[in-house]
Every structure is written in structure tokens, then in C-alpha cells.
C-alpha positions in Angstrom: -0.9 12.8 30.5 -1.6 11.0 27.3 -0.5 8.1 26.9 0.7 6.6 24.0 1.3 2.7 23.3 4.2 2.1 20.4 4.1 -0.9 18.2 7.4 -2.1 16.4 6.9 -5.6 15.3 10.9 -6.4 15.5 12.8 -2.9 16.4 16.0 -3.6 14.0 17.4 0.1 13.9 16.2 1.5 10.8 14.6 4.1 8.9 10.8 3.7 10.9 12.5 3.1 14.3 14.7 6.0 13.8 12.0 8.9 13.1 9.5 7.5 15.5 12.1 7.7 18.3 12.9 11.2 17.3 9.3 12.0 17.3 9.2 10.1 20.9 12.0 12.1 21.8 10.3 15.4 21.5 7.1 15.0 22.6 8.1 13.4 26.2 8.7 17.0 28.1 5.3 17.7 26.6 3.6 15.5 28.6 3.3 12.2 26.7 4.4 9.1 27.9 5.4 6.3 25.9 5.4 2.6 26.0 6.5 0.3 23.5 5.4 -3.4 22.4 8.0 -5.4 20.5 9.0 -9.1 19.8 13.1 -7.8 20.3 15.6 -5.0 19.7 18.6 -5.7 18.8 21.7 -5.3 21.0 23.0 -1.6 19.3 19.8 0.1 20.1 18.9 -1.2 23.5 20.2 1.5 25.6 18.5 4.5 23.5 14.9 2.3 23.3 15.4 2.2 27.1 16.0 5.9 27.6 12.8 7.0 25.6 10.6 4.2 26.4 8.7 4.6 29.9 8.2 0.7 29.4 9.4 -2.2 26.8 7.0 -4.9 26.5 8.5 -8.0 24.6 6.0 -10.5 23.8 6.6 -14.1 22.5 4.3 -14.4 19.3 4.5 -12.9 15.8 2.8 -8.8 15.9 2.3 -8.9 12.1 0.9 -12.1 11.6 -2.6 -11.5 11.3 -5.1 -14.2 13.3 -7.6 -14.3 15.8 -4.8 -16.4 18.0 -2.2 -13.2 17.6 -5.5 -10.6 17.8 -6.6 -12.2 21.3 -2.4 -12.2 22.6 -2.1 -8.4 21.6 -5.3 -7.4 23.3 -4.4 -9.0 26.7 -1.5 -7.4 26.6 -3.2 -3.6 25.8 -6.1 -4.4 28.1 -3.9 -3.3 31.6 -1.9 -0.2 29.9 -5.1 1.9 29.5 -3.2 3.4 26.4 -5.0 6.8 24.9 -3.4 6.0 21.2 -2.5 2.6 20.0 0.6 4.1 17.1 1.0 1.2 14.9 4.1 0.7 12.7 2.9 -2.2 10.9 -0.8 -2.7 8.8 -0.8 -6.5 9.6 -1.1 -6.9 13.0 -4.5 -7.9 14.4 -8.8 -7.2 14.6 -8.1 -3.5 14.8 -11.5 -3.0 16.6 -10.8 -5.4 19.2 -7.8 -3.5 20.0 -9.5 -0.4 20.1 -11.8 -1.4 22.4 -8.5 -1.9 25.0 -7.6 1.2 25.0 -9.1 3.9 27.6 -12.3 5.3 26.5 -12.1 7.6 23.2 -8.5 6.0 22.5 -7.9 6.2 19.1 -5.8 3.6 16.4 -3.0 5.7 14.2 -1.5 3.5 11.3 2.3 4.8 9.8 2.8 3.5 7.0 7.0 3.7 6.4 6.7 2.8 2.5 5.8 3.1 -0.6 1.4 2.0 -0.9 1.3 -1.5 -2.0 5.0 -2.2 -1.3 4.0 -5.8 -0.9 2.7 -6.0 -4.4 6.3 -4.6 -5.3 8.1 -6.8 -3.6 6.0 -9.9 -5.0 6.4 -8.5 -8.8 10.4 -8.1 -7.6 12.5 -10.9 -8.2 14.3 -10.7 -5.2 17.7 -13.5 -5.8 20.3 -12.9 -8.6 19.4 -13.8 -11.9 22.5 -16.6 -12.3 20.3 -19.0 -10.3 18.3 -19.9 -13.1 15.6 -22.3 -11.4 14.6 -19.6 -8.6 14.1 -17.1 -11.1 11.9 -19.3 -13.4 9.7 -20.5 -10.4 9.6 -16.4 -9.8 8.4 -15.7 -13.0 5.7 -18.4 -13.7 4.6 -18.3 -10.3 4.6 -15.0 -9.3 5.1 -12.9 -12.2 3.0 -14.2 -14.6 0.3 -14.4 -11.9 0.4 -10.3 -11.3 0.9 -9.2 -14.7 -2.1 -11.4 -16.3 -4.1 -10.8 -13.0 -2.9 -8.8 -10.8 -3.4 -10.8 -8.3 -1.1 -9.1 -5.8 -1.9 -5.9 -6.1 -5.5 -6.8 -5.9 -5.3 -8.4 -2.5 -3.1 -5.4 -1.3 -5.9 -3.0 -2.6 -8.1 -4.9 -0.4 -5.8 -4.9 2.4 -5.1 -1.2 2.2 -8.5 0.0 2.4 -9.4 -2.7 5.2 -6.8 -0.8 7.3 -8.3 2.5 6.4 -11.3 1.6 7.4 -10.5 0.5 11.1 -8.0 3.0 12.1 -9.0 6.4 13.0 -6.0 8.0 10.8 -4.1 6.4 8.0 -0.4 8.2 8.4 1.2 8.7 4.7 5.2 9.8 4.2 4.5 12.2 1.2 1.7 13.8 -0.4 2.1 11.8 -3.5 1.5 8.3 -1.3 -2.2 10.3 0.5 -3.0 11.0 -3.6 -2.6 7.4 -4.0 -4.5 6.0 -1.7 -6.8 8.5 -1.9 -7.8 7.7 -5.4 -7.5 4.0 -4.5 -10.0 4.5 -1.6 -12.0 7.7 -1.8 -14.3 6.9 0.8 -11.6 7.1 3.5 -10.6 10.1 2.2 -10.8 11.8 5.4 -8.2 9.2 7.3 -5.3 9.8 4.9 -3.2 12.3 5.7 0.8 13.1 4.8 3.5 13.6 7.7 7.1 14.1 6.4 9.9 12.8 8.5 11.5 14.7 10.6 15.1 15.8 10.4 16.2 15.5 14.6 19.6 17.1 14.3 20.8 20.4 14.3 24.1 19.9 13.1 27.1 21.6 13.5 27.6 24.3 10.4 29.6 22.3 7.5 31.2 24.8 4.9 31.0 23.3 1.5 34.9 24.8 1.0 35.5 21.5 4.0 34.1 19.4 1.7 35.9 16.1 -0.2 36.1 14.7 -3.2 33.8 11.9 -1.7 30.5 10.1 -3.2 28.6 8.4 -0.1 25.8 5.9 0.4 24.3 5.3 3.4 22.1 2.6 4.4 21.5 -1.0 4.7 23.7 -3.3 2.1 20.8 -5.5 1.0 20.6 -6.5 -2.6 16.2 -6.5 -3.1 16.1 -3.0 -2.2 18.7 -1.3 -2.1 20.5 -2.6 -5.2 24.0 -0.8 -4.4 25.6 -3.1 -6.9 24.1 -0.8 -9.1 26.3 2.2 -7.6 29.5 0.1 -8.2 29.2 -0.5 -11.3 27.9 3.3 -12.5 31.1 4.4 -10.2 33.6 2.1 -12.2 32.3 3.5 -15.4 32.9 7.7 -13.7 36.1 6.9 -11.6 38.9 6.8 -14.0 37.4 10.4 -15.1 38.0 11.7 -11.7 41.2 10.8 -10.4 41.1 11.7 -7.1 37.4 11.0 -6.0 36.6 8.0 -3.4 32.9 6.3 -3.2 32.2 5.5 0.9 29.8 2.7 1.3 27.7 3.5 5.1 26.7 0.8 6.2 26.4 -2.9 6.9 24.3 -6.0 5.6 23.8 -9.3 4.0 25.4 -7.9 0.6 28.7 -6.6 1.9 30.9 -10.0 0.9 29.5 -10.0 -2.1 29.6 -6.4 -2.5 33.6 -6.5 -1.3 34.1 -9.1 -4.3 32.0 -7.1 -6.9 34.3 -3.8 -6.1 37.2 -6.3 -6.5 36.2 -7.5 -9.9 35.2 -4.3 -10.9 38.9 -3.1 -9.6 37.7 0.2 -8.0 40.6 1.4 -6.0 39.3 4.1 -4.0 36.3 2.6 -2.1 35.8 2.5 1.4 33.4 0.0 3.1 32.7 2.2 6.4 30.9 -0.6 8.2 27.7 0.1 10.6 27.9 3.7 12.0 26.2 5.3 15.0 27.2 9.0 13.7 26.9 8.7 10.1 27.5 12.6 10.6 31.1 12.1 10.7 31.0 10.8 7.0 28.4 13.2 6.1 30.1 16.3 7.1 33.1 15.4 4.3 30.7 14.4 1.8 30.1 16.2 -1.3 27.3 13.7 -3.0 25.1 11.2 -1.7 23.6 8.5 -3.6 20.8 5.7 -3.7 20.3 3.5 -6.8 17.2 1.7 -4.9 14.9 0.0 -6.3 12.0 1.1 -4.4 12.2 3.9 -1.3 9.6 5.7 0.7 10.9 8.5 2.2 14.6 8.1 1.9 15.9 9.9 5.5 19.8 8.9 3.9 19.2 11.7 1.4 17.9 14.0 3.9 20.6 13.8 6.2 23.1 13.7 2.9 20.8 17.7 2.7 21.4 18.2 6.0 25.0 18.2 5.7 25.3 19.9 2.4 25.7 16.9 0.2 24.1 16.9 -3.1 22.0 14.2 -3.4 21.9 12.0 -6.7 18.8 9.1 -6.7 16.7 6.4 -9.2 13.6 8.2 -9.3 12.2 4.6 -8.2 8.2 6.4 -6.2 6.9 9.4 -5.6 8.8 9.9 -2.4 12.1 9.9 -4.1 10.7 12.4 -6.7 8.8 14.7 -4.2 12.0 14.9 -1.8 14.1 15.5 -4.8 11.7 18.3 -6.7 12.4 21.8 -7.3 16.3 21.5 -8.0 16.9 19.9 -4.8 18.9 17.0 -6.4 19.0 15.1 -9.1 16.5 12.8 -10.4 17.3 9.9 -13.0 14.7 7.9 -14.9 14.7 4.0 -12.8 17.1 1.3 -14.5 19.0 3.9 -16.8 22.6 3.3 -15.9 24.2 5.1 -18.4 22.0 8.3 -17.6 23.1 8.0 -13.8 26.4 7.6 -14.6 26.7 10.7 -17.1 24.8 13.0 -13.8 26.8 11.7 -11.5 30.3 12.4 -13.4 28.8 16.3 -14.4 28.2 16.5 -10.7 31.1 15.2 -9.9 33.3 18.5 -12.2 31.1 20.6 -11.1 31.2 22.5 -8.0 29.0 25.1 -9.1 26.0 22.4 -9.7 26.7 21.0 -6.4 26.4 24.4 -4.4 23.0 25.4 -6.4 21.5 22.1 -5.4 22.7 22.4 -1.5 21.1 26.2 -1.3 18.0 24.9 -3.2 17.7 22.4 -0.1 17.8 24.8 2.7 14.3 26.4 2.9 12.7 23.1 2.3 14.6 21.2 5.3 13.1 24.1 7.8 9.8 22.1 7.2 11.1 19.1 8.3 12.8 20.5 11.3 11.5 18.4 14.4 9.9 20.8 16.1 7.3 21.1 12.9 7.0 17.8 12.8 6.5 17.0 16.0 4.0 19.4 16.3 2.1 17.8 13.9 2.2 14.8 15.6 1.3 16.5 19.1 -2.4 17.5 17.4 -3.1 14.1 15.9 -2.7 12.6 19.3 -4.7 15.1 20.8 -7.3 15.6 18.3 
């Protein structure tokens, strides 16, 4: 039996969580066992950690704070499981080496890297408040901006960080091919390490006819304004709704941003808006949609607009990486150039008339969703461990 030892800094029920426990999921009647380290998981998700999980290990100190301090904690903690794979979910957790020198003999240390390369550098470059609070974006911008674009400071020391990582783990786990290119060119000498594993799509679902389908635009995810940036949806579908009498936008999700979400739709005065709240079967919404949407400012490998595929929605995105663009190629949805509101608004209201458009994209999607079909996936996964 192989065993396999799961790190998840905080398991919050996301996108990471949410395709590793899939992955989980189908390799356990294949003879891998599971264990996973963790400093919580929240309340929602408890019960399905527990059923996949052979054993939860909470510790009491911060996984992706790198130090000697957190590097000696983690190891004590591996030394007893006698783990064949350590499968990290985070890059900044500890001495790698040390680690790997807890695990049985000829264990191995996988890195899955759930974003975009040098997300950080992103993030710092982002300014990540609202632009009316004038002194927190000036202290941004001379402090962090200015120090990026004249040095690049940030994305230097991610560079650096990147190809540390590389070097210590045995493979370097990429979500598209366009994030192993990257890296690749970043850090050609660990060429070798990088390698691209899509996401898997779990579910099998039920078959949705497109003639059940609403007059319904959906988003699904977290409603957080740094990322996610669904303020921007609002305001493209108050510019499209009065054209489409009829049409309602569903908002999946919960997050810090729904008040101020609630009062933007308000000011706005869109009438026909829905805020769905957290679901645990964001199928049910699915299944009626016609169009999905994300207006992000940054993604990795958005699984909303696969499972928007998955039940025949026709997906509408920023092209904001690589991810978004290589998930999107090939007519499976529409692609609009980062920022340019006016452009997503004009797609979106075409694809709203236009039944036609929305049926060409859904058949364009179905080949390439057999190749993320779990057992694929999974498969892959099953000769990494074992390799």
C-alpha cells in the first residue's frame, strides 16, 4: 500500500481542496491510503475530509511560514507516518530535504502548485482595497508599486523562490501547459520536474438538455473583491439587462464582498439578481444555466467554468493567464481582452440573443471535457506516485 501524506495548510473548501479530494477519492480502492496534515477545516467540510482521510492531523503552528522552528515541528510530525509521498499544496512550507528524509526510504516530495506562477508577485503589484481610501492606495503605490515596476523587486524574489522549490522536490505539479512553458523558460535546468496535470472534472452528471435551459447568467465562486472582482460582472450586467427583458444574473456563492456586493446591485438597480448564498450542489443552479461568467482578475485553472462546461453553460471570462485562455481555446467560450468592459459587455449581450452561439460553444466543449474526466486524471496521478 502506498502511502501518501496530504498537506493543506488551512483546508477552507475551495478550488485546491476540492480537486485533491476528488483525486483522493479515486485512487483509495486502488490501494493508496491517505493522511492529511492541516492547521483546521472548517465546519462544512469536516464530514467529507473525514470520509476520505485515513487520518487528520491538526497541528498548532503556521505550515506555510517558512523557518527552521516550523521545518523542525513538520518533520516530527512526518517522522512516525512513514509516508511514501509527501503531496504538498503549498511552496512555502519548510527545508524540503529535511522532510524528505522523514519519509520511508525512496519517498518522494510532489509540489501542486493551484495558481497562476508568481501569483505572489501578482498579488503584490495588485492593489488589493478600493480605490476611495485614498491613503492605503498611495502607501500601495509608493511602496509596493513603484518598488516592482522600477525593480522588480517582487517578482525577482518569487523567481528565486520558484526555482528553490524546483529544485528540492522530486516533481514540480503545473495546472496547464502554458504555466510548465513558464516555468520552464524561467528555470530550464529543472526542466525535467515540471510537468502539467489538468484538473479533474469528478461528476458524471445527470444529462441536461440545453432546450431545459433559462434565461440565466451564473457566477460561481468565492465573493471576494482582490480576485474575483464580481463587481465587475454587476456593472457589465446593468449596462446588457434592460436589452434582455427577461434574463436573471445568479451570484453562487458567499464571501467578504456580498454586503457590499448587495448594495452595489442596489445602486446599480438590477432587478433580476439572485444572491444564491454558499451551495453544496452548485449543480442545481448549473443545470438551468445558460452562461457562466468570471470577470477575475487573475485565475489558475478556473474548475467554476468547467463545471459551467459540464452542464452545458457557455462560459464567458477576462482572459486574465494562460489558464483562462488555454481552458477557453478552440471555440470553447469566449475570451475578452482583461479590463475591457465595454467589450465584455457587447459578448455577453450577443450571447445572450443568441442561442445558436451558445449551443456551438457547448458541443465545441464536449470532446475536450473527456480528458479531464477523473478517471484520466487520476490515472495520471496514480503513475507519478508510483514512478
Amino acid at each position: 500500500m502506498q502511502r501518501i501524506i496530504v498537506i493543506i495548510p488551512q483546508y477552507l473548501g475551495g478550488g485546491a481542496e476540492t480537486v485533491t479530494d476528488s483525486i483522493v477519492k479515486a485512487l483509495k480502492p486502488a490501494g493508496f491510503e491517505f493522511i492529511l496534515i492541516t492547521e483546521k477545516v472548517i465546519e462544512k467540510c469536516r464530514e467529507r475530509v473525514e470520509a476520505l482521510y485515513s487520518e487528520i492531523i491538526f497541528v498548532d503552528f503556521e505550515l506555510a511560514r517558512y523557518s527552521p522552528k516550523t521545518t523542525a515541528a513538520l518533520c516530527d510530525v512526518i517522522g512516525p507516518l512513514k509516508g511514501n509521498v509527501l503531496w504538498m499544496i503549498s511552496d512555502d512550507l519548510a527545508d524540503i530535504s529535511k522532510l524528505r528524509a522523514r519519509l520511508a526510504p525512496g519517498g518522494k516530495v510532489i509540489y501542486h502548485h493551484h495558481n497562476v506562477p508568481l501569483f505572489q508577485a501578482i498579488i503584490k503589484d495588485s492593489y488589493r482595497g478600493k480605490k476611495s481610501d485614498r491613503a492605503a492606495y498611495l502607501k500601495w503605490f509608493l511602496l509596493k508599486h513603484l518598488r516592482e515596476k522600477l525593480f522588480r523587486s517582487y517578482t525577482r524574489r518569487y523567481i528565486k523562490r520558484a526555482l528553490q522549490t524546483a529544485t528540492d522536490v522530486d516533481a514540480y505539479i503545473t495546472l496547464t501547459n502554458g504555466f510548465r512553458s513558464q516555468l520552464t523558460a524561467l528555470h530550464p535546468r529543472c526542466a525535467d520536474k515540471f510537468r502539467a496535470i489538468y484538473n479533474p472534472v469528478a461528476a458524471k452528471p445527470d444529462e441536461v438538455s440545453l432546450a431545459d435551459k433559462r434565461r440565466e447568467v451564473i457566477y460561481l465562486g468565492r465573493l471576494s473583491y482582490p480576485d474575483k472582482r464580481v463587481d465587475r460582472l454587476l456593472r457589465i450586467f446593468a449596462k446588457v439587462a434592460g436589452s434582455h427583458p427577461g434574463w436573471k444574473l445568479r451570484l453562487v456563492g458567499d464571501g467578504p464582498e456580498r454586503a457590499n456586493l448587495e448594495q452595489l446591485a442596489a445602486d446599480l438597480k438590477i432587478q433580476n439578481i439572485e444572491f444564491c448564498g454558499f451551495s453544496k450542489n452548485p449543480a442545481e443552479y448549473l443545470k438551468s444555466a445558460s452562461i457562466i461568467c468570471l470577470t477575475s482578475e487573475y485565475e489558475g485553472w478556473p474548475m467554476a467554468l468547467v463545471e459551467g462546461m459540464l452542464y452545458k453553460a457557455a462560459p464567458i471570462a477576462f482572459g486574465c493567464t494562460s489558464g483562462v485562455r488555454e481552458l477557453l481555446t478552440d471555440g470553447r467560450g469566449i475570451v475578452i481582452e482583461p479590463g475591457d468592459d465595454a467589450r465584455f459587455a457587447a459578448e455577453l449581450s450577443q450571447l445572450m440573443a443568441s442561442p445558436e452561439e451558445r449551443r456551438e460553444i457547448v458541443e465545441a466543449n464536449a470532446s475536450f471535457l473527456n480528458e479531464l474526466s477523473i478517471e484520466k486524471i487520476a490515472g495520471q496521478w496514480r503513475e507519478l506516485f508510483l514512478s
